[in-house]
C-alpha positions as CSV (number, residue, x, y, z in Angstrom):
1,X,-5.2,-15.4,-17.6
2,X,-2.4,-13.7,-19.4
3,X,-0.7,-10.5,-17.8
4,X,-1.9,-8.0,-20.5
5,X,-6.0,-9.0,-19.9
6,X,-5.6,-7.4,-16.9
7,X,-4.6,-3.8,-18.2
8,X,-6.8,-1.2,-20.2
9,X,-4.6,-1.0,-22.9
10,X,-6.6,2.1,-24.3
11,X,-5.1,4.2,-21.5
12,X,-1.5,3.3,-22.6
13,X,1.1,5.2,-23.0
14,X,1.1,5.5,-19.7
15,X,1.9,9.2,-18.1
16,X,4.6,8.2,-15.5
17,X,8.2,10.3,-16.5
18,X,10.8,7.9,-18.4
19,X,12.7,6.2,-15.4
20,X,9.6,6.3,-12.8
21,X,9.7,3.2,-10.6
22,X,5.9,2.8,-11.0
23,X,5.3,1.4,-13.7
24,X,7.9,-1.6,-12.4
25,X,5.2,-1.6,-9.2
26,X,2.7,-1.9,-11.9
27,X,4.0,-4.9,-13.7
28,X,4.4,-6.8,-10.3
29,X,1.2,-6.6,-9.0
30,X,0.1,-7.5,-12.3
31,X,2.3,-10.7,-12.0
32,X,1.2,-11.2,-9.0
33,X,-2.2,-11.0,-9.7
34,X,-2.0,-13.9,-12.6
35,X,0.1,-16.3,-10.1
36,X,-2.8,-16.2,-7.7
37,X,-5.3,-16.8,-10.3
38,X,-7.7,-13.8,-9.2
39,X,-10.5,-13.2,-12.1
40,X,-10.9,-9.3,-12.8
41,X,-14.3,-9.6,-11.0
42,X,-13.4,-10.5,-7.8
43,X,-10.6,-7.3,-7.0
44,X,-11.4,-3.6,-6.4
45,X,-8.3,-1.4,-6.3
46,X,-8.9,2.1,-4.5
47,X,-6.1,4.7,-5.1
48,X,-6.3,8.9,-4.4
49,X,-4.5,11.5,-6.0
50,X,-0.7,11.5,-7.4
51,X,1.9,9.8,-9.6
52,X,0.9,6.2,-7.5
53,X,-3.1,6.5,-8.1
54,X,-2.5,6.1,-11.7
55,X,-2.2,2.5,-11.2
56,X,-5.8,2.7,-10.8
57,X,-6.9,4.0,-14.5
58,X,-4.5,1.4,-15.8
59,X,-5.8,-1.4,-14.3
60,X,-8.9,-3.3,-15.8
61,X,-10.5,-4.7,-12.8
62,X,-13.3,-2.5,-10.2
63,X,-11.6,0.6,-9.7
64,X,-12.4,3.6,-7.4
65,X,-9.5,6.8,-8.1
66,X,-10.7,8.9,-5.1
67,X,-9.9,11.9,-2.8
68,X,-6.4,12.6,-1.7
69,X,-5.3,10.7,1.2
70,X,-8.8,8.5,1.4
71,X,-8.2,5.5,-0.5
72,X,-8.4,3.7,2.3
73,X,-11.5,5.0,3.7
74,X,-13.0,4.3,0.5
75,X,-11.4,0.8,0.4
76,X,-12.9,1.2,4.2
77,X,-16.5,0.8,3.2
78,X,-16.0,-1.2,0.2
79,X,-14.6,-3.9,2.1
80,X,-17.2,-3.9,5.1
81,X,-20.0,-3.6,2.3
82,X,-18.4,-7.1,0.0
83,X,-15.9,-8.9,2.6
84,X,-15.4,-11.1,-0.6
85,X,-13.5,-9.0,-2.4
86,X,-9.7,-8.4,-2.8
87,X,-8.8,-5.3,-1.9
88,X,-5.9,-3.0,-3.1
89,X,-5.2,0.2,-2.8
90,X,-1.4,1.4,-4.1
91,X,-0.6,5.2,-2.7
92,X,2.1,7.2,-2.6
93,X,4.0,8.0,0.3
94,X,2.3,11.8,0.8
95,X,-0.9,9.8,0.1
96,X,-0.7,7.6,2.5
97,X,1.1,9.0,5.4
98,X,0.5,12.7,4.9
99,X,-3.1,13.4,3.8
100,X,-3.8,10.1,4.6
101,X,-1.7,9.4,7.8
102,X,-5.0,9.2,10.4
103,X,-6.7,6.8,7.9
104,X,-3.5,4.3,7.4
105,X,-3.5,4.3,11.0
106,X,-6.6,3.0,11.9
107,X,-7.0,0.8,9.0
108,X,-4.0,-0.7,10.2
109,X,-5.6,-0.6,13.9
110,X,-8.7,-2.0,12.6
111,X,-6.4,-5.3,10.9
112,X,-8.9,-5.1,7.9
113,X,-8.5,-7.2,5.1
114,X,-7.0,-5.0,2.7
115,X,-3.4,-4.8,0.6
116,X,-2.1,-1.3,1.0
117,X,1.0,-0.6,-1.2
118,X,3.1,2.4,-0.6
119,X,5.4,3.5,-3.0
120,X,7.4,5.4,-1.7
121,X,9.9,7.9,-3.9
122,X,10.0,10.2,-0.6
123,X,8.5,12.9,-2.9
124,X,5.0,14.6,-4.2
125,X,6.0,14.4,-8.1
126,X,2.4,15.2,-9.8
127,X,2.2,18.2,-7.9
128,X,5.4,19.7,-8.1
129,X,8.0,18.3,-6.1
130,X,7.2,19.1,-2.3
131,X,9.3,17.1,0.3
132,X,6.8,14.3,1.8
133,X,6.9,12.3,5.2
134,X,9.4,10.1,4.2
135,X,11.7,12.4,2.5
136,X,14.2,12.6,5.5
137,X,16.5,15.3,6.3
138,X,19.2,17.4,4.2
139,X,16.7,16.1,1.4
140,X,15.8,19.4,-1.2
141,X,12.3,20.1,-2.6
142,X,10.2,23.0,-4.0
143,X,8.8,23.4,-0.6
144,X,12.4,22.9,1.0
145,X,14.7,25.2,-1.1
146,X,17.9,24.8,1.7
147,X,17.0,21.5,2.7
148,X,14.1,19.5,4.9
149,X,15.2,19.4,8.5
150,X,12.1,16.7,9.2
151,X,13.0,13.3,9.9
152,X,10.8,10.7,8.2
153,X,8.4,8.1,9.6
154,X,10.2,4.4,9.4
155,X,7.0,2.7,7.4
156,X,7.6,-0.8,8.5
157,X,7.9,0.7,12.5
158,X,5.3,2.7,11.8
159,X,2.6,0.1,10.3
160,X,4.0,-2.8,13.1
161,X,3.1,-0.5,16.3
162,X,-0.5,0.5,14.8
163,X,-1.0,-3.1,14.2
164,X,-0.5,-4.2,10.8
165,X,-0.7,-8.1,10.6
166,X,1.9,-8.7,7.8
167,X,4.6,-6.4,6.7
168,X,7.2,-5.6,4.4
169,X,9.7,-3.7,2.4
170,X,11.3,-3.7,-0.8
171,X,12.6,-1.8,-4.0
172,X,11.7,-1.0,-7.7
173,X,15.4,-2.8,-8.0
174,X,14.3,-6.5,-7.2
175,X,11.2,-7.2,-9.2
176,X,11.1,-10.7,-8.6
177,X,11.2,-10.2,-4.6
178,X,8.7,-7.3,-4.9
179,X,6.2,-9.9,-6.8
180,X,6.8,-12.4,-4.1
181,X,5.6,-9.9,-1.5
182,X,3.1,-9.1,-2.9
183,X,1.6,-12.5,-3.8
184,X,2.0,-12.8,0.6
185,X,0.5,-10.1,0.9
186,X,-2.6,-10.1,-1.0
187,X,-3.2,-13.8,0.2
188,X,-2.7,-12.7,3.8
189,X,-5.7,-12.6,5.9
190,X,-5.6,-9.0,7.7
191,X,-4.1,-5.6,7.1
192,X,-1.1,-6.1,5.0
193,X,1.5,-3.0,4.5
194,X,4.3,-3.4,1.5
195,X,6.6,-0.8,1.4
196,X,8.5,-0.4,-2.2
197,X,11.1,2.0,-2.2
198,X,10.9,3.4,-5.5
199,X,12.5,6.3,-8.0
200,X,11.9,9.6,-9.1
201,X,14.6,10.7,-11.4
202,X,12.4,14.0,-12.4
203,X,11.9,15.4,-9.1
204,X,13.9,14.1,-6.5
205,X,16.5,12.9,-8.6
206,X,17.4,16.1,-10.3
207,X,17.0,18.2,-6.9
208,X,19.1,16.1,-5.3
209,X,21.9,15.1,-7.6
210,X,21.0,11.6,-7.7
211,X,21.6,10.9,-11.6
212,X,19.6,8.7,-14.0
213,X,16.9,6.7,-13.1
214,X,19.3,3.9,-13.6
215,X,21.5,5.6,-11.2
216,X,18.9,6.1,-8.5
217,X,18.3,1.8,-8.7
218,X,21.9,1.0,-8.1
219,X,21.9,2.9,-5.0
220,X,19.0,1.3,-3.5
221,X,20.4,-1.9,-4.6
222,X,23.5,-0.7,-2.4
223,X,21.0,0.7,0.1
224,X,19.2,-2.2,1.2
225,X,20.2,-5.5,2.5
226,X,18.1,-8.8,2.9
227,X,16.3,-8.7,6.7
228,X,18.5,-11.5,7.9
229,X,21.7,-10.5,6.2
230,X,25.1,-10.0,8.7
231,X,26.0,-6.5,7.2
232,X,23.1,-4.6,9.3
233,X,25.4,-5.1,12.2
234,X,28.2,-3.3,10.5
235,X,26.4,-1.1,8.8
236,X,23.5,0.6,10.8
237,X,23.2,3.2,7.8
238,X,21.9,0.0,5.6
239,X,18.0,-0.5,5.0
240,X,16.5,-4.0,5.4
241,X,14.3,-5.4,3.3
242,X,12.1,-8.7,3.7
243,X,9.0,-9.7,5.5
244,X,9.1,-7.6,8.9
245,X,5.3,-9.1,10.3
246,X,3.3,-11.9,9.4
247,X,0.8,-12.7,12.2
248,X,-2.7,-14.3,12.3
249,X,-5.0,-11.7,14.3
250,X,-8.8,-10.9,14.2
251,X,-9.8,-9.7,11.1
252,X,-12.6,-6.7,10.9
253,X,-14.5,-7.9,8.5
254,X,-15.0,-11.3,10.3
255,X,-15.5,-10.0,13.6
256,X,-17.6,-7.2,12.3
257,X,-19.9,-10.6,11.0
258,X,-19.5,-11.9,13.8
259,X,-21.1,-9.1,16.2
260,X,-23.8,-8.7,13.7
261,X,-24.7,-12.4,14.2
262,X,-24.5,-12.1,17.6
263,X,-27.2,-9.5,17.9
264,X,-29.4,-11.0,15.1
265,X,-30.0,-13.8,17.7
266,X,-30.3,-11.9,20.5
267,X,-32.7,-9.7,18.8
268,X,-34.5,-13.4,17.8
269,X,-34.3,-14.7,21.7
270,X,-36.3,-11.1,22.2
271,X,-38.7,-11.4,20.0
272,X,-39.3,-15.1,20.7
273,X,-39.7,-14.1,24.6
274,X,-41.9,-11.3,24.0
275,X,-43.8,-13.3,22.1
276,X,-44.4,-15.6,24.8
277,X,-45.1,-13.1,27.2
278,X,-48.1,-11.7,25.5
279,X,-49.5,-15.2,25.1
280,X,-50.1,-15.6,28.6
């Protein structure tokens, strides 16, 4: 199925600012999508409110745009309801870790089977600019006119201790290894976390005298080094990127199944005995 089949074209031009790294997020998953051969029928993506949930509208396949910060309790009960289904559910890092922090915890706790995607442009740009979880320090925002003194969450740390089975981190800078995470992580069985650093040239580029959007993806291409690359140990200020967790636990949904078979029989053996009791 070619990319294009898998967008509402009627929705285009899209709304993201010239330079925003979503749209690159968008054509990824797309790609990644048509390499795993995935009909339209089969995936529900599940976004909330901001620049990220977009993805959502743009998308034609089953799509839920919800509440801000519950996309993944939504993407919760969808999946319990149709284990079938492929789940995905791109937010943005206020989305996810702000609003939505308690949620992306337990989902991860849970391990349900589910792709969460997290751009992350360390910035609330459809509302106005705020500074977010992952904005860091010395970082300036509406909300943080001399500066954020708040240190961020680390997103891969942060996804492997509430137990995430598979997770990762790149940038909007290298497509092709964003596409290839993703295609792992939509076929992984389990709670599956990608991280994409992305830009924002209108909000936090211009507060913090980052330059062009063009600009902003050179420095994350300086930013970031492969997970296995030598230079970490001279540079500690350097972000890996790569696949951080891939590990085969107990998924929800199967052990969910599972419990509910269990007790089905029980409640048989019950019956069966009861039964038997009455007839003598």
């Amino acid at each position: 199925m070619a990319v294009d089949s898998y967008i509402r074209k009627r929705f285009f031009p899209h709304i993201w600012c010239p330079g925003c790294g979503h749209g690159t997020v968008l054509n990824a998953l797309l790609r990644a999508i048509e390499a795993l051969g995935l009909s339209k029928n089969e995936i529900v993506m599940v976004s909330g409110i901001g620049c990220s949930a977009r993805i959502s509208g743009y998308v034609d396949v089953h799509t839920l745009h919800t509440l801000h910060g519950r996309a993944l309790a939504f993407a919760t009960g969808v999946k319990l309801s149709r284990p079938e289904l492929t789940i995905l559910v791109p937010m943005g890092d206020g989305d996810a870790l702000a609003i939505g922090g308690n949620h992306f915890l337990h989902a991860a706790r849970r391990n349900i089977d589910m792709t969460a995607i997290i751009l992350n442009n360390r910035i609330y740009g459809m509302t106005g600019g705020q500074f977010s979880p992952l904005s860091g320090c010395g970082i300036e925002a509406t909300t943080a006119p001399y500066s954020t003194i708040d240190h961020p969450f680390d997103v891969v740390e942060l996804s492997r201790a509430a137990g995430a089975s598979f997770v990762a981190r790149t940038t909007t800078f290298h497509v092709r290894e964003l596409e290839k995470m993703l295609i792992q992580a939509i076929s992984h069985r389990g709670f599956s976390v990608v991280e994409v650093l992305s830009q924002c040239p209108t909000h936090f580029g211009r507060r913090n005298h980052e330059g062009s959007a063009v600009d902003m993806l050179k420095k994350m291409k300086q930013a970031t080094v492969p997970l296995n690359s030598g230079k970490l140990e001279l540079d500690c200020g350097l972000i890996p990127r790569g696949v951080f967790v891939d590990s085969d636990k107990p998924e929800y949904c199967e052990l969910y199944a599972d419990l509910v078979a269990r007790k089905s029989a029980d409640d048989q053996a019950e019956r069966v005995a009861a039964d038997a009791r009455n007839e003598v």
